[in-house]
N, C-alpha and C positions, 0 to 999 in steps of 0.2 A: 500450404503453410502449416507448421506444426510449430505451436508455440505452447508454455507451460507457467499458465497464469499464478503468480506469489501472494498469497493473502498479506493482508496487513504486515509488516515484520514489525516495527516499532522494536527494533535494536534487538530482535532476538537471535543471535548471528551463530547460535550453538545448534537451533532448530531451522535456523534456512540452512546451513553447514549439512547438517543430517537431511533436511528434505531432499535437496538440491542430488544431495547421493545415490537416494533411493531414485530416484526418477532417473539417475544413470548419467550425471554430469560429472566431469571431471576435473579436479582441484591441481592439480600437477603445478599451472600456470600462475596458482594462486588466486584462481577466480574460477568458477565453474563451468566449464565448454561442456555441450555433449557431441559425442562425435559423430551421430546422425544429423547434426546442424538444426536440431532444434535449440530454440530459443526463449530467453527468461519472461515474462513479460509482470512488471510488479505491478499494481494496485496501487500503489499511492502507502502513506502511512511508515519510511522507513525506519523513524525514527523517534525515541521519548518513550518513557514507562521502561522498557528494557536495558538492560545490560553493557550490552555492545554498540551503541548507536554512532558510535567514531568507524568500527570497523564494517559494520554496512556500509555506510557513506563512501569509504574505501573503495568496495568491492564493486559495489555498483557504480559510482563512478570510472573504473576501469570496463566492465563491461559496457557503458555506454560508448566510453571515448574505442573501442572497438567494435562497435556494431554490432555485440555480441547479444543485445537486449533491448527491450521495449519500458519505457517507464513513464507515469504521468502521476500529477501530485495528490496527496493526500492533504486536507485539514493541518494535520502537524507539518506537512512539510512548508505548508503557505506561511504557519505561524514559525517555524525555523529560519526559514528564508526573510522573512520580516526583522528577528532578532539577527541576524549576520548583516543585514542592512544598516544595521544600529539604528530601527523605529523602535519606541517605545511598544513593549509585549509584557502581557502578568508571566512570571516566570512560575507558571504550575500547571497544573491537568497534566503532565508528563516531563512538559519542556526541562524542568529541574532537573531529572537526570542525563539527559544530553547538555546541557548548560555545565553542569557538574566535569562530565567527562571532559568537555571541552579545555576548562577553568582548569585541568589537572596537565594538561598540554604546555609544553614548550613556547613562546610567540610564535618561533618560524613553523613549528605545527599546527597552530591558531590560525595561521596565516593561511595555510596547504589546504584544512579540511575548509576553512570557510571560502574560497577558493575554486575548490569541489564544489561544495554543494551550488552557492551562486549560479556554477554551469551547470550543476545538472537540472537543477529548478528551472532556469532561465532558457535551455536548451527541449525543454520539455511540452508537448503542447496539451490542454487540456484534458484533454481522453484523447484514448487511443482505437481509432478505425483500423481493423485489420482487416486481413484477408478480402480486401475491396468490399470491406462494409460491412462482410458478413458478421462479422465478428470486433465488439464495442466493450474497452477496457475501461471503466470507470470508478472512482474510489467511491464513492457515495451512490453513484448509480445515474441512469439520466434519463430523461423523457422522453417517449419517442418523438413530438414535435421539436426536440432541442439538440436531437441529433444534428450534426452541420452547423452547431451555432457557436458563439464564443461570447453572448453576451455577458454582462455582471450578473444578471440573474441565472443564466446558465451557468457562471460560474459558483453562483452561490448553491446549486443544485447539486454540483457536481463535486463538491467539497465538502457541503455538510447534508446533503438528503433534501426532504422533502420539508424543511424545520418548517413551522404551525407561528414562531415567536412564541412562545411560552416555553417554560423550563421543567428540566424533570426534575423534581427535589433534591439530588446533588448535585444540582445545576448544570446541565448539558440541554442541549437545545430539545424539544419534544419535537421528534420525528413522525410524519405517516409514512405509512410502509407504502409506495409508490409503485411499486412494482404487482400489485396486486391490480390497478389498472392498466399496467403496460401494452400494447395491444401488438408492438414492430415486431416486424421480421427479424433484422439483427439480433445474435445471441449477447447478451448484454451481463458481463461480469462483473462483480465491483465486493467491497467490502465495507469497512464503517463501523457497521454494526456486526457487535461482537453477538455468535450463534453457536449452538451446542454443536449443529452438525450443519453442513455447508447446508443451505436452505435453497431449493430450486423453485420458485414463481413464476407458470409462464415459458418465457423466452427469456427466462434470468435465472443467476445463482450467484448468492451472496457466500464468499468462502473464508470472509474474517469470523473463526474459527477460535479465535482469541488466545492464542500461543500468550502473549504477553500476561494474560491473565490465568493462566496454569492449564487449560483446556487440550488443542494443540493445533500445528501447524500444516496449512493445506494448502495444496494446488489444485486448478483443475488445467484436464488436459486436454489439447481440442489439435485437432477434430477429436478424438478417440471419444471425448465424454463422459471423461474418468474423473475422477477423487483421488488424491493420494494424500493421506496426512502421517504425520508423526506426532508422536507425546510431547507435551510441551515438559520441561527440566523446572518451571514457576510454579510454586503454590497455586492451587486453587481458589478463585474466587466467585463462589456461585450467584454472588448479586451483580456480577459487571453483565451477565447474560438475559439475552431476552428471548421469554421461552415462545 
């Protein structure tokens, strides 16, 4: 299996465009193929903070509905999927610029992406087992006893980290770094947490790289066990990183 794991995108659809390139996919179709039959697999996180977050939802929903991809959710996609349900959700920490794009939409377009997303969310299962287990796609990352599970707290792990309940002074949940006790066999990718340069722990690599906040855009690539990123096109913002 040769698969080509997506950091974070959160609508940055100029630098998954450009990543997607260089690693030798091909757009012809209007969606990225490579023609060795490797495959996308995303992290979670496609949407909110960036730009584009109508035309990712797009893409990847084509690439699913073709078997062309691997995807499981991120945090913002749980709290997306929650606002297309019509529950009550605080419209901030990102959501406001997909809410924004949305709101600039057609109805029968309103209707199409929430539509989309619905299946892809809905069609998605919590992390992704590859390669018969060797290989564990997760947005926030998971523990190795919670491999094979799908509880609430498993889901709470695997969506927003290792959270402590306490907050960090901009208010985001206060995370421990989890992976620093990780002990499994499986190699275990995820992102979350925005990092200057992909970060390797262990049997783990965190490759949210933080494209959305001016840094830039990474995959890693397995089996090879490579890194490819490109420059993110956003401003720079050296407090969203943790060094």
């Amino acid at each position: 299996m040769k698969v080509d794991v997506i950091g974070d995108v959160h609508g940055c659809f100029e630098e998954f465009e450009e990543l997607t390139r260089v690693l030798g996919y091909d757009w012809s179709s209007g969606v990225p193929i490579h023609p060795s039959n490797r495959k996308l697999s995303f992290v979670g996180d496609l949407t909110d903070r960036g730009p584009y977050s109508i035309r990712v939802i797009d893409v990847v929903y084509r690439l699913l509905k073709e078997k062309q991809a691997f995807y499981s959710p991120g945090n913002h996609c749980n709290k997306l999927y929650r606002f297309f349900l019509g529950n009550k959700v605080q419209i901030s920490h990102g959501l406001e610029t997909t809410v924004a794009e949305y709101d600039a939409l057609s109805h029968s377009q309103q209707m199409e992406i929430k539509q989309k997303f619905i299946w892809i969310y809905e069609s998605a299962p919590l992390y992704q087992v590859l390669d018969d287990g060797k290989l564990i796609v997760a947005h926030a990352g998971i523990r190795e006893d919670y491999i094979g599970k799908t509880s609430n707290a498993v889901k709470t792990f695997v969506l927003y980290g290792d959270i402590t309940g306490k907050k960090n002074p901009d208010g985001t949940p206060e995370r421990r770094d989890w992976a620093l006790h990780y002990q499994g066999k499986p190699f275990i990718v995820y992102g979350h947490t925005p990092v200057l340069e992909a970060k390797r722990t262990k049997q783990t690599i965190n490759i949210d790289t933080g494209a959305v906040f001016g840094n830039k855009f990474t995959a890693y690539r397995y089996p090879e066990d490579e890194i490819v990123s490109v420059p993110s096109t956003i401003p720079f913002d050296e407090e969203r990183f943790r060094r």
